[in-house]
C-alpha positions as CSV (number, residue, x, y, z in Angstrom):
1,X,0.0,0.0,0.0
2,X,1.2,3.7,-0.6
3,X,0.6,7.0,-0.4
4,X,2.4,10.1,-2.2
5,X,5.0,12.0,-0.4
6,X,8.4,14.1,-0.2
7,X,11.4,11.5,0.4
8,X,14.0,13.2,2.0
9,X,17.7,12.6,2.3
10,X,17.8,10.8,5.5
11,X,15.2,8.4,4.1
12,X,12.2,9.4,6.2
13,X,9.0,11.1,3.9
14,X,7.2,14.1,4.6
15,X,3.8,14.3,3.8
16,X,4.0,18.3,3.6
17,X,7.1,20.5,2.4
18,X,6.9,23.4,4.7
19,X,9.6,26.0,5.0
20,X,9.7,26.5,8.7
21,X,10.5,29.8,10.4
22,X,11.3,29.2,14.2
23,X,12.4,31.8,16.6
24,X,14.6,30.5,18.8
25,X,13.2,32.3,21.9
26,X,9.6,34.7,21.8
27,X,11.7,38.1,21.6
28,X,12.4,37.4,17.7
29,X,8.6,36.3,17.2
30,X,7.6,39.8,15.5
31,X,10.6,39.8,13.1
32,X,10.5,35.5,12.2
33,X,6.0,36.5,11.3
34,X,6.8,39.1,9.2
35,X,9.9,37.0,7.6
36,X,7.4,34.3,6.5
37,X,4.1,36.3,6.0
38,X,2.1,35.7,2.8
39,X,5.1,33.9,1.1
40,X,3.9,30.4,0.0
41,X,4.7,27.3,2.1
42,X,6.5,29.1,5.0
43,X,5.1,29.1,8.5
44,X,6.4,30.8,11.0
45,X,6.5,29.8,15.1
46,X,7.7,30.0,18.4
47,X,7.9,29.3,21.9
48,X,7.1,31.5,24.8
49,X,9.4,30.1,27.7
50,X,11.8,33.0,27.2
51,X,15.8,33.1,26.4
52,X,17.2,30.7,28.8
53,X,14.6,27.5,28.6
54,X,17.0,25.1,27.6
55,X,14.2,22.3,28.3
56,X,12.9,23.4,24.9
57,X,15.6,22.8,22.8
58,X,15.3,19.1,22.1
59,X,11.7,19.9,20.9
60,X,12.7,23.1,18.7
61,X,15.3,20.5,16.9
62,X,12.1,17.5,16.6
63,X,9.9,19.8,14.7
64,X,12.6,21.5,12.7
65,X,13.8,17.6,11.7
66,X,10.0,16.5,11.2
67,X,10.0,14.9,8.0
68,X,6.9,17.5,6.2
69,X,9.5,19.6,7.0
70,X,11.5,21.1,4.1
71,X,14.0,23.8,5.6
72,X,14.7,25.6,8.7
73,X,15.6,29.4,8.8
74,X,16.1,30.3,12.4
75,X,15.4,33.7,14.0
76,X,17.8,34.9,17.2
77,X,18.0,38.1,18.7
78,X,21.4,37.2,19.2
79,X,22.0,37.1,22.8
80,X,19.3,34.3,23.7
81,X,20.8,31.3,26.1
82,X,19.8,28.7,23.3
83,X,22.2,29.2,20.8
84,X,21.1,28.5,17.4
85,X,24.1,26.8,16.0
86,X,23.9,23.5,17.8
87,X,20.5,23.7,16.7
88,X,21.3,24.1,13.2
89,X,24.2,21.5,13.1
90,X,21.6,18.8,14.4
91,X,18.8,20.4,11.5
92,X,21.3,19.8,9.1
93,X,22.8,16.5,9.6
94,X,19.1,14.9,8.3
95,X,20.5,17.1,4.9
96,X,17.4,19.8,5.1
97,X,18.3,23.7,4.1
98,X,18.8,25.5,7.9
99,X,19.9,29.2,7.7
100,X,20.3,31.4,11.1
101,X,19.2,35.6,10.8
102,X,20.6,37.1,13.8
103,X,18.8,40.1,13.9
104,X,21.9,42.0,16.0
105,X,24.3,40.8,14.0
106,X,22.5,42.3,11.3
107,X,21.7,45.4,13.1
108,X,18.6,46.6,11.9
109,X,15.2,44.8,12.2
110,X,14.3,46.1,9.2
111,X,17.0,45.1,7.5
112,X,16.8,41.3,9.2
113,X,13.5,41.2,7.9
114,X,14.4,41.9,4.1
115,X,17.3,39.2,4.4
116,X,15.0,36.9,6.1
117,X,12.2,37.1,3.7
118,X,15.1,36.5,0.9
119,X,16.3,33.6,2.4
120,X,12.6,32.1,2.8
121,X,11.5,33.0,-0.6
122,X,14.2,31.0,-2.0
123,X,13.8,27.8,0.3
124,X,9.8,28.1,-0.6
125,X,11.0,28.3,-4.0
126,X,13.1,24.8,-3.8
127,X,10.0,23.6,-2.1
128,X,7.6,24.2,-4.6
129,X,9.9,22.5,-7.3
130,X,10.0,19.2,-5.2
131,X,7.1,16.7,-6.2
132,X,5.5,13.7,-4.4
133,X,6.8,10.6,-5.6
134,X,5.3,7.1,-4.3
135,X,5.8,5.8,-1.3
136,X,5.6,2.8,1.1
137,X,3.0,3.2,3.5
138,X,5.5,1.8,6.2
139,X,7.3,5.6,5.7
140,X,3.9,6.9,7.0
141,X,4.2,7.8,11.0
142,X,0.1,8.8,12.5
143,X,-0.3,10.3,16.0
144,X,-3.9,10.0,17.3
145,X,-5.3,12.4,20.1
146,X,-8.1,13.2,21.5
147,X,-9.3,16.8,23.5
148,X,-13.0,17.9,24.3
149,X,-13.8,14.6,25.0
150,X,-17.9,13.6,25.4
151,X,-19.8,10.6,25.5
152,X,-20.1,9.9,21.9
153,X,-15.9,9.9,22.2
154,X,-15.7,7.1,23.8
155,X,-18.5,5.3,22.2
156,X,-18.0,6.3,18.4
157,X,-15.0,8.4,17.2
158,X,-11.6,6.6,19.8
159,X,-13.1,3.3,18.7
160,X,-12.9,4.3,15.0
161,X,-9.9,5.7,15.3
162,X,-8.7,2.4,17.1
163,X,-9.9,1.1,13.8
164,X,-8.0,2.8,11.9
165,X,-4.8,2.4,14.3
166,X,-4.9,-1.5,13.6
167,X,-5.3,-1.0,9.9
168,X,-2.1,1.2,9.9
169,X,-0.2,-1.2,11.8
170,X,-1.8,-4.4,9.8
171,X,0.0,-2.4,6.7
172,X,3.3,-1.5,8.1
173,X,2.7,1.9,9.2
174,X,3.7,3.2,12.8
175,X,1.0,4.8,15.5
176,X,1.7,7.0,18.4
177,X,-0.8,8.0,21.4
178,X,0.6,10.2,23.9
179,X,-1.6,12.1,26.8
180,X,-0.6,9.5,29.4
181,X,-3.0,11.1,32.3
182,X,-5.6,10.1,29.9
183,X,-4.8,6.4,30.6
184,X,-5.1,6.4,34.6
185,X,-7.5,3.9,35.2
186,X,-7.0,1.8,31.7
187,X,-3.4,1.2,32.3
188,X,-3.5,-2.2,32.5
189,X,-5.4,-2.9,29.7
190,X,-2.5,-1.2,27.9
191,X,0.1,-3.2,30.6
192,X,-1.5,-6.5,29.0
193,X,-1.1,-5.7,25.3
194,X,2.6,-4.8,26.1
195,X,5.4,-7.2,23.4
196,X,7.1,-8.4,26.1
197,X,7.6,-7.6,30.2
198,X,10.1,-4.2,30.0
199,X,7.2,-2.8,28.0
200,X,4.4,-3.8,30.2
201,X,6.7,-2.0,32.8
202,X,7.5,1.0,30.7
203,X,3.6,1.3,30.1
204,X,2.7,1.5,34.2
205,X,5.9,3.8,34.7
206,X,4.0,6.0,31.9
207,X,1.0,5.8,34.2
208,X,3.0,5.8,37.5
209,X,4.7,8.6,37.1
210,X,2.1,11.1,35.7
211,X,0.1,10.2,38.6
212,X,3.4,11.4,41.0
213,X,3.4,14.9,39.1
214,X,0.0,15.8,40.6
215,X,0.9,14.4,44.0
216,X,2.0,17.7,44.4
217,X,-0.2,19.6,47.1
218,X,-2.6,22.0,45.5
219,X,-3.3,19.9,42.3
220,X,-5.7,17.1,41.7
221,X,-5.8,14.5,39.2
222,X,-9.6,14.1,39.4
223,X,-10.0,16.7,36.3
224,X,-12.5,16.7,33.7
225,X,-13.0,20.3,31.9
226,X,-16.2,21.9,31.4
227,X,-17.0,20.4,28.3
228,X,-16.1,16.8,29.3
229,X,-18.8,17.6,31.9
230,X,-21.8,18.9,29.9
231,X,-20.6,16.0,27.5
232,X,-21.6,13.6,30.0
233,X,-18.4,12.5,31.2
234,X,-18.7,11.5,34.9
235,X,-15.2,10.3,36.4
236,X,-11.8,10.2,35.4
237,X,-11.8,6.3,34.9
238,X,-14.9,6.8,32.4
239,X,-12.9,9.2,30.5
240,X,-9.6,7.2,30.7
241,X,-12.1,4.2,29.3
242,X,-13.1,5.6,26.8
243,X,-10.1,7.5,25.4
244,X,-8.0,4.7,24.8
245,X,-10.0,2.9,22.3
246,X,-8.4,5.0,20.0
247,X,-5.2,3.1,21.0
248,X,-6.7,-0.2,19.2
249,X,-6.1,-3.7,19.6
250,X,-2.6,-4.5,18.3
251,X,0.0,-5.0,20.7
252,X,1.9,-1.9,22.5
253,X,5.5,-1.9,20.9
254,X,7.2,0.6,23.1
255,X,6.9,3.7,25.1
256,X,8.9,7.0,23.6
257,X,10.5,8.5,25.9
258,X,10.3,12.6,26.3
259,X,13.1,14.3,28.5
260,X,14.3,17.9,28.9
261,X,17.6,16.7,26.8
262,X,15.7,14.7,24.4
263,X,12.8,13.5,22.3
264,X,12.6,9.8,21.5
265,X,12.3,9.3,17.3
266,X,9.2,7.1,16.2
267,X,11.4,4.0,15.4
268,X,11.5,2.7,11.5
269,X,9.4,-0.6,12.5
270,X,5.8,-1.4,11.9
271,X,3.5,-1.0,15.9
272,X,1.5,0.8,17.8
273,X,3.5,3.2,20.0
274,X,2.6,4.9,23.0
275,X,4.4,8.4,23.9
276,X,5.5,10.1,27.3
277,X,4.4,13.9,27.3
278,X,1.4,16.2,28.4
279,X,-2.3,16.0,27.7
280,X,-2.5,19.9,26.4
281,X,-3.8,19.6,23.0
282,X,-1.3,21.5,21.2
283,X,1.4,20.9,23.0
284,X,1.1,16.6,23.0
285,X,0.7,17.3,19.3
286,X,3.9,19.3,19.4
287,X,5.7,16.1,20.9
288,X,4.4,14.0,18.3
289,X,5.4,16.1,15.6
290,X,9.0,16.5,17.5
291,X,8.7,12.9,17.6
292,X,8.3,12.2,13.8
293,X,4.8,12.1,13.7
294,X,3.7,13.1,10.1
295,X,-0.4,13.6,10.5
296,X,-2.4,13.4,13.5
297,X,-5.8,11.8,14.2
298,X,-8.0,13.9,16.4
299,X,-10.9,13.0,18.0
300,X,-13.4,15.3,19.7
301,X,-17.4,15.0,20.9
302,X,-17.4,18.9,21.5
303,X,-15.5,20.3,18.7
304,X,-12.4,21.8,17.8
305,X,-11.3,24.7,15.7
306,X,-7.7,25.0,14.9
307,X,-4.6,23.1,13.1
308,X,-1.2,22.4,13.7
309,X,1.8,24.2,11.9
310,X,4.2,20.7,11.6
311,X,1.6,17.7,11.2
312,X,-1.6,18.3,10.2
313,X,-4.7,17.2,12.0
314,X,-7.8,15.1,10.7
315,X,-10.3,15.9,13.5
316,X,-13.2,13.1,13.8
317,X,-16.7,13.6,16.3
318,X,-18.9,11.3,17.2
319,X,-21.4,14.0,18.0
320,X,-24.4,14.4,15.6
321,X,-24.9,18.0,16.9
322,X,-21.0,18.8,16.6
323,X,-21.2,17.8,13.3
324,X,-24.3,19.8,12.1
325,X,-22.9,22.9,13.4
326,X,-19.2,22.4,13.1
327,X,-18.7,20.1,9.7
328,X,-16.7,22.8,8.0
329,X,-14.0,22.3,11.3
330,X,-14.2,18.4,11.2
331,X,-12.8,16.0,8.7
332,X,-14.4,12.8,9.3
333,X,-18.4,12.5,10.6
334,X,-18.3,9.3,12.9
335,X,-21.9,10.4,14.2
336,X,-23.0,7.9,11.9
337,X,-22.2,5.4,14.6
338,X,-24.2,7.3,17.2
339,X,-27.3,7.7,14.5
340,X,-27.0,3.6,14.0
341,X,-26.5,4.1,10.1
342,X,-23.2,2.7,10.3
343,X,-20.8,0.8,12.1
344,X,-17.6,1.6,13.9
345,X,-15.5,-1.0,11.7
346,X,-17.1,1.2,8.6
347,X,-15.9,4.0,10.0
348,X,-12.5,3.2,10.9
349,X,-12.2,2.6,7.3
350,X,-13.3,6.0,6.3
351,X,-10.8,7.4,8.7
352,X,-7.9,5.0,7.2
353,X,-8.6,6.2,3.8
354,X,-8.6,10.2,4.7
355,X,-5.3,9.5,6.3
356,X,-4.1,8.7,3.8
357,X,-5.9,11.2,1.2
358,X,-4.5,13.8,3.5
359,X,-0.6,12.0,3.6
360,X,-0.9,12.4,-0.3
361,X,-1.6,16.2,-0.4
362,X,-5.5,16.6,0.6
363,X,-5.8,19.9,2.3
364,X,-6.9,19.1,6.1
365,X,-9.9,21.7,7.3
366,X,-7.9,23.3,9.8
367,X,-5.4,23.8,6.9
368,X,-7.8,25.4,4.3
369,X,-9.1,28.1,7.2
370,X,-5.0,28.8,7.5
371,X,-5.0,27.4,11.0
372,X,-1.0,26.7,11.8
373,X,-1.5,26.5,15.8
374,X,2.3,25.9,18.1
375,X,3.1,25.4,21.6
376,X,5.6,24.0,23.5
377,X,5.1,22.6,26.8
378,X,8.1,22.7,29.2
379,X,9.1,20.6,31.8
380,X,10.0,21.7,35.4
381,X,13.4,20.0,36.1
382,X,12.9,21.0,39.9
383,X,9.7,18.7,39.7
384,X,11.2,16.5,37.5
385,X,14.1,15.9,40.2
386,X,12.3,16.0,43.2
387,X,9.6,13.4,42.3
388,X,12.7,11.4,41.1
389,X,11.4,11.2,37.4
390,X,13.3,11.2,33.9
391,X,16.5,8.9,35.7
392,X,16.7,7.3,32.7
């Protein structure tokens, strides 16, 4: 089975060819928008943990070395703690196009701009010569999420996207889940479809140790937002029920790890995967894209209205209300299920096949309203240390 995508020269595919215009830290964000705006292919992003978050930096380099990725012009100020050059030495040993603007070494923001904008015009330029060739759908790496959860979540939309999962796997393709708070109270279901025993342990470590991070006095790990409340959600162990169906049934190959020196790559091989990280929308879907992830699955009963600028998203409800009002925000009506006019397995398929309609150039709707959302979430090292986590 394939799909049509951008081989690049470290052998990976990209399933988008996106000039990418980081800055380095928040104080260049102004200058890296305007170096990228309404030039063709380029999106521009950043961070907002300031100068000296070096926490950050293994994520900057994941999504810089995604594989939709084209090139990489980064922005500095020029006096930020995370220095660009390491940065750029990593970007470029996986043979993309990384320039730096260093907008005092320049000297004038003006003039950075008009430098920077030359610089990106010419890497959108390579870009746009570069055609999708065919492609194995074992290059193909899928992340599956799922935020605004409701009842039809668990009951429609995770359990096609589980669907979906298993077909990817059954055809060689890889599959990541992350939000592991989203798994207290299912973790040993996952435990039991673990490959062999250090996975099984590596699964309830996930677990374990997400529970330790709100251990902390003053937070609670009984939450359920608003909208997981008028959706009918009742517990935690409900919502944790219901949110990994969209894990599937094949077995759990590994756990990637996230740490504030590194991101763990999606390995090469065939499997279902599951991902350490945090269960913020945008920033979990910023780990999977740091992780390799080329498009990720979305599921939501409420509704959702934004994209992502490194792997696009193919957002699925179950809701038949979300979809009447919000079909021009979701990709994939699973509501169907809910209405009884079709069945999960049905659906799953659908899902499988705009996967990989979107891995061959289909415009995602998030991407045809221009939606190109970022975040990074940082880790506290002082939490990190004194709930003795990330030892490995």
């Amino acid at each position: 089975m394939q799909f049509q995508g951008y081989v690049r020269k470290d052998g990976r595919v990209g399933v988008r060819n996106t000039v990418l215009v980081l800055a380095v830290c928040d104080c260049g964000e102004p200058a890296a928008r305007q170096m990228a705006e309404g030039i063709p292919g380029a999106v521009s992003v950043t961070h907002y943990h300031g100068c000296i978050a070096l926490e950050v930096v293994p994520t900057i380099v994941g999504v810089c070395t995604n594989p939709n990725i084209h090139g990489v012009v980064l922005v500095v100020m020029g006096c930020e703690g995370q220095r660009p050059e390491p940065m750029a030495e990593q970007i470029a040993k996986t043979g993309k196009p990384v320039r730096i603007i260093n907008i005092q070494e320049i000297g004038n923001t003006r003039r950075a701009i008009a430098r920077g904008r030359a610089v990106v015009t010419a890497m959108a330029q390579d870009a746009a010569a570069e055609r999708r060739v065919d492609v194995d759908i074992s290059k193909l790496a899928v992340g599956v999420k799922c935020g605004g959860s409701d009842t039809t979540s668990g009951i429609a939309a995770n359990p096609a996207i589980g669907v979906m999962s298993d077909m990817m796997v059954d055809a060689g393709a890889r599959v990541v889940m992350i939000e592991p708070i989203e798994a207290v109270g299912a973790e040993e279901e996952l435990a039991r479809r673990a490959v062999n025993d250090a996975v099984k342990n590596d699964i309830l470590r996930w677990v374990g140790d997400e529970e330790k991070r709100w251990t902390v006095p003053g937070a609670s790990i009984d939450f359920m937002c608003g909208g997981n409340v008028l959706g009918g959600l009742t517990t935690l162990e409900e919502k944790s029920l219901g949110a990994v169906h969209k894990s599937g049934h094949r077995p759990v190959s590994g756990v990637l790890k996230v740490r504030p020196d590194y991101v763990q790559q999606v390995p090469d091989r065939a499997g279902f995967y599951l991902q350490e990280g945090i269960h913020i929308e945008l920033q979990a879907m910023t780990y999977q894209a740091a992780a390799g992830v080329n498009i990720i699955v979305f599921a939501t009963g409420r509704g959702g209205s934004f994209g992502h600028a490194i792997s696009p998203i193919v957002k699925v409800t179950g809701h038949p209300e979300t979809w009447e009002r919000m079909s021009e925000d979701m990709d994939v009506n699973a509501s169907t299920i809910m209405e009884g006019l079709e069945s999960i397995q049905s659906v799953g398929k659908r899902i499988f096949a705009e996967v990989l309609a979107v891995a061959s150039g289909k415009s995602t709707k998030g991407e045809e309203l221009g939606f190109y959302n970022f975040n990074i979430w940082k880790q506290d090292p002082r939490l990190e240390a004194l709930l003795g986590l990330n030892k490995e």
